[in-house]
C-alpha positions in Angstrom: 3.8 -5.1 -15.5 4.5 -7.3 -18.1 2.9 -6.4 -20.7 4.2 -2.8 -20.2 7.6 -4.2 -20.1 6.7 -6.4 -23.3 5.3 -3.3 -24.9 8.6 -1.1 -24.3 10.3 -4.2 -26.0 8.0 -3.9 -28.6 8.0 -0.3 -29.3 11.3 0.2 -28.6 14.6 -1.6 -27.7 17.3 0.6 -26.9 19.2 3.2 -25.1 19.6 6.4 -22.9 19.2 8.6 -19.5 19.2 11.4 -17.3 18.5 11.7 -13.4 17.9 14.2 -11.5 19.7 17.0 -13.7 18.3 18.3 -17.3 14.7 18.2 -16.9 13.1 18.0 -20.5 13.8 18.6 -24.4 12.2 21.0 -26.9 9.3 18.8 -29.2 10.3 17.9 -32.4 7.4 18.9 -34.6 5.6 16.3 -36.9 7.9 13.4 -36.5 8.0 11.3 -39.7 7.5 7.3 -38.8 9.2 5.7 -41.9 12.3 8.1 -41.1 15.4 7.0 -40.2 16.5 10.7 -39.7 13.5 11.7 -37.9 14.2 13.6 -34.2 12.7 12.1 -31.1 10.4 13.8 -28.7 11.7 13.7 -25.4 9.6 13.4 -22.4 9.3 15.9 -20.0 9.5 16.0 -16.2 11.9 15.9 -13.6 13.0 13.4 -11.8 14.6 13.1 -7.9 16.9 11.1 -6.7 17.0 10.4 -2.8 20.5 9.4 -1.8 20.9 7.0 0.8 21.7 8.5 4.3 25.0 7.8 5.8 25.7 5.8 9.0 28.2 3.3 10.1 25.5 0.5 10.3 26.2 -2.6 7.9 23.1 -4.3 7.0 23.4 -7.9 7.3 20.3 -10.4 6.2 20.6 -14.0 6.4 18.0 -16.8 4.9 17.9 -20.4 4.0 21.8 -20.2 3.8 22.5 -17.2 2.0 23.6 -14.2 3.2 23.3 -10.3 1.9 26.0 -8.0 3.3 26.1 -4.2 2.8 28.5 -3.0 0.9 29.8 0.6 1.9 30.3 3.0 -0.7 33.4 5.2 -1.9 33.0 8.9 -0.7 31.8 10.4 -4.2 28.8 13.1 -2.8 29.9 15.4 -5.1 30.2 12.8 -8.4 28.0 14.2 -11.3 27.0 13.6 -14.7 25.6 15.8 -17.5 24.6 14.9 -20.9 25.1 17.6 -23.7 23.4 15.5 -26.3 20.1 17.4 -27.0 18.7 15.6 -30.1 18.1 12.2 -30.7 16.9 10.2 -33.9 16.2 6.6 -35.3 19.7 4.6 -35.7 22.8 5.4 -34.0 23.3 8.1 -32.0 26.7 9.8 -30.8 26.3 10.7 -27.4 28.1 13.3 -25.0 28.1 13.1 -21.2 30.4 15.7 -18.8 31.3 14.3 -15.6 32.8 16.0 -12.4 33.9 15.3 -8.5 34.7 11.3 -9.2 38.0 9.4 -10.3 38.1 6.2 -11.6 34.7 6.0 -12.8 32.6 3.9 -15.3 29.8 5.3 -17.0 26.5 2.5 -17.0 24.0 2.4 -19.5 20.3 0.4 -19.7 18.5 0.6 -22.6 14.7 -0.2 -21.0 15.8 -1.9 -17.8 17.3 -4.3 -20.0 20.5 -4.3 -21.8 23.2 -3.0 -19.6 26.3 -1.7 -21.7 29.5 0.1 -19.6 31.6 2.5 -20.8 35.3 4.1 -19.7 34.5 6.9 -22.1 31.9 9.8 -21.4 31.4 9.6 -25.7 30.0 6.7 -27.0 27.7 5.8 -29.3 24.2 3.9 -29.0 21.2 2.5 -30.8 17.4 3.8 -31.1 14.8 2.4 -32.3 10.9 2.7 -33.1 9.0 3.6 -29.9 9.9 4.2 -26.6 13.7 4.3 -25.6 14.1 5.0 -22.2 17.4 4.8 -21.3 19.1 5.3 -17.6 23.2 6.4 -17.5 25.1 6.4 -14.4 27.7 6.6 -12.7 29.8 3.6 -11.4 33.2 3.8 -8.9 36.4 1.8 -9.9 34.3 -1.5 -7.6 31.4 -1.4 -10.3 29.2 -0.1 -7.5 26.7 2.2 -8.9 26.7 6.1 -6.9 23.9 6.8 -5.3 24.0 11.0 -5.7 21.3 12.9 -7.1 23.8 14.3 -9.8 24.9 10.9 -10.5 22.6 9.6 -13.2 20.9 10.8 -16.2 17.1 9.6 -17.2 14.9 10.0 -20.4 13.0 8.5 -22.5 13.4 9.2 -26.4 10.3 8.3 -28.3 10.6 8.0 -32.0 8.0 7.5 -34.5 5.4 9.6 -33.2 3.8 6.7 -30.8 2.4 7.3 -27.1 4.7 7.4 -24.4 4.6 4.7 -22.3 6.9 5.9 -19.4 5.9 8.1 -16.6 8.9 10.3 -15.3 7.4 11.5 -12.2 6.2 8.1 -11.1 8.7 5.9 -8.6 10.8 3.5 -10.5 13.3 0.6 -9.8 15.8 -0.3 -12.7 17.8 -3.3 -12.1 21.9 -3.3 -12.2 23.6 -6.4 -10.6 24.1 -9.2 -10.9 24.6 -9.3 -14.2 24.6 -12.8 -16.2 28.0 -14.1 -15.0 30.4 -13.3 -12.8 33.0 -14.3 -9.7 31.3 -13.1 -7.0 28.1 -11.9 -7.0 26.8 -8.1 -6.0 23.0 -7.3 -5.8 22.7 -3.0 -6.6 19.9 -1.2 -8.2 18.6 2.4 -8.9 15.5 4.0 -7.6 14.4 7.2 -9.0 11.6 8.9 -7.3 11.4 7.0 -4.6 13.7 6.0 -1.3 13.3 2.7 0.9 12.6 2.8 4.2 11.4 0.5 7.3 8.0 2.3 7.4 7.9 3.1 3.8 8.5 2.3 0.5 11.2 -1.7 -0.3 12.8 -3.4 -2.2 11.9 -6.9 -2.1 14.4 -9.7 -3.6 14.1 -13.0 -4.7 17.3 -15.5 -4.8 16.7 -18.4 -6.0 13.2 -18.5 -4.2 14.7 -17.1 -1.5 13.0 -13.8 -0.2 14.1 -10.8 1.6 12.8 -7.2 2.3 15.9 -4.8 1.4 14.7 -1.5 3.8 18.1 0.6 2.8 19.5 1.5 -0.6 23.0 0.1 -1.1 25.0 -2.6 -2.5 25.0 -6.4 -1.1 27.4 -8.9 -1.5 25.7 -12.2 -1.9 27.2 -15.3 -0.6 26.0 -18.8 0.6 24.7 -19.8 -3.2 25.7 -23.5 -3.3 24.5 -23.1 -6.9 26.1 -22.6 -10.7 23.6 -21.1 -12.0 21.2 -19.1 -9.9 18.1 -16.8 -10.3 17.7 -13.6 -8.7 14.2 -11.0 -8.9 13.6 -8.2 -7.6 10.5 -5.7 -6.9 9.6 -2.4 -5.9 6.6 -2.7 -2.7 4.8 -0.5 -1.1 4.7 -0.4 3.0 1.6 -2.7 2.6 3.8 -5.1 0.4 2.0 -4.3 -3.0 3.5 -3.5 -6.0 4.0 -0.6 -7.0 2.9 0.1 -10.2 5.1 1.1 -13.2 7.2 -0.7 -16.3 10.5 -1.9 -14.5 9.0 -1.8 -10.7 9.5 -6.3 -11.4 12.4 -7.1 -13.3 10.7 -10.7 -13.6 13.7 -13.6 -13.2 17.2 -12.6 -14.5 19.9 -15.5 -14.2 23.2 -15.7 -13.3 26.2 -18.1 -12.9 29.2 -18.3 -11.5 32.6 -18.6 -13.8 35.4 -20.7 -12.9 33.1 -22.4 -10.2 32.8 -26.3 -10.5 30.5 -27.1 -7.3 
């Protein structure tokens, strides 16, 4: 996993999605490598996003003092976003997204499971780079949480400079959201894509500060009971037998976080 993660950094380094919604892009022909004009080819397949089944049930998991609490979602089933963009190229890129059935929204975007930028705005502009850019945009309510819909996200992966794709749409994949690298009070939420969690299927397994627990339902957690500044958090997309599943973000390896305005 690592060295597929270390070869998207490699490769590549920035930006852009689609879930669920426009499938695939028309090939650019003979892509030109020392081009900073060039098009990208954009991989093909479609990807499926299993919402989360609603219930009244608040999943509560306690461990070694801390505590994960299910955060309930805003009623958005009917949020969606669309990207018009349709070509993409070395540099910056101006991008378009339409979005329908949500108020107050944000619009998320990872560049390669890594760097998270938020936008108010459904135009904003973005980086590519040489190699793979895979790049996840979705849809946050006015809390931050991200909406779980299978309109509500946009996936691809823009691959400049004629190289091999290195990212499988039709495989199951796990990109990380929160916690990001500071905040008040810290949230744990991810996306899957292509896959759903489940008590005799597929989890999510997290690690706090060496802390582990099996997360069996898709949705947001509070996290409380850190006695800790700064603190670690991992998590990891398992199969019913506990393995790892394979793919490039399935282990976000150990992202940190701290606490602001906190003393003890």
């Amino acid at each position: 996993m690592k060295f597929l993660v270390s070869c998207f950094l490699f490769l590549a380094s920035c930006i852009l999605f689609s879930c669920g919604n426009d499938a695939s892009e028309s090939e650019v022909e003979n892509p030109k490598v020392d081009s900073l004009n060039v098009n990208a080819i954009v991989t093909s397949g479609e990807i499926k996003i299993i919402e989360p089944v609603a219930d009244e049930e608040i999943v509560v998991l306690k461990k070694s003092g801390i505590t994960l609490t299910e955060i309930k979602p805003e009623h958005n089933k009917e949020a969606t976003i669309k990207i018009n963009t349709k070509q993409f190229s070395e540099g910056e890129n101006h991008l378009s997204f339409s979005v329908s059935g949500v108020q107050g929204y944000s619009i998320s975007y990872l560049a390669n499971n890594y760097s998270l930028s938020q936008f108010s705005s459904d135009v904003f502009d973005v980086e590519f780079l040489y190699g793979n850019n895979v790049f996840l945009a979705f849809l946050t309510d006015k809390n931050g949480i991200s909406i779980k819909t299978n309109k509500g996200c946009v996936l691809k992966n823009a691959v400049l400079g004629g190289v091999e794709s290195l990212f499988d749409m039709n495989q199951p994949h796990l990109f990380y959201y929160l916690p990001q690298a500071e905040t008040n009070e810290p949230i744990l939420d991810f996306y899957l894509v292509n896959t759903s969690i489940s008590e005799s299927g597929n989890k999510v397994k997290i690690t706090i500060n060496e802390t582990e627990f099996i997360i069996k339902k898709w949705a947001a957690y509070k996290v409380s009971g850190l006695k800790n500044i700064k603190n670690t958090v991992r998590i990891q997309l398992i199969d019913k037998n506990g393995n790892l599943i394979n793919g490039p973000f399935n282990d976000s390896g150990d992202r940190t976080f701290h606490f602001v305005n906190r003393t003890s």
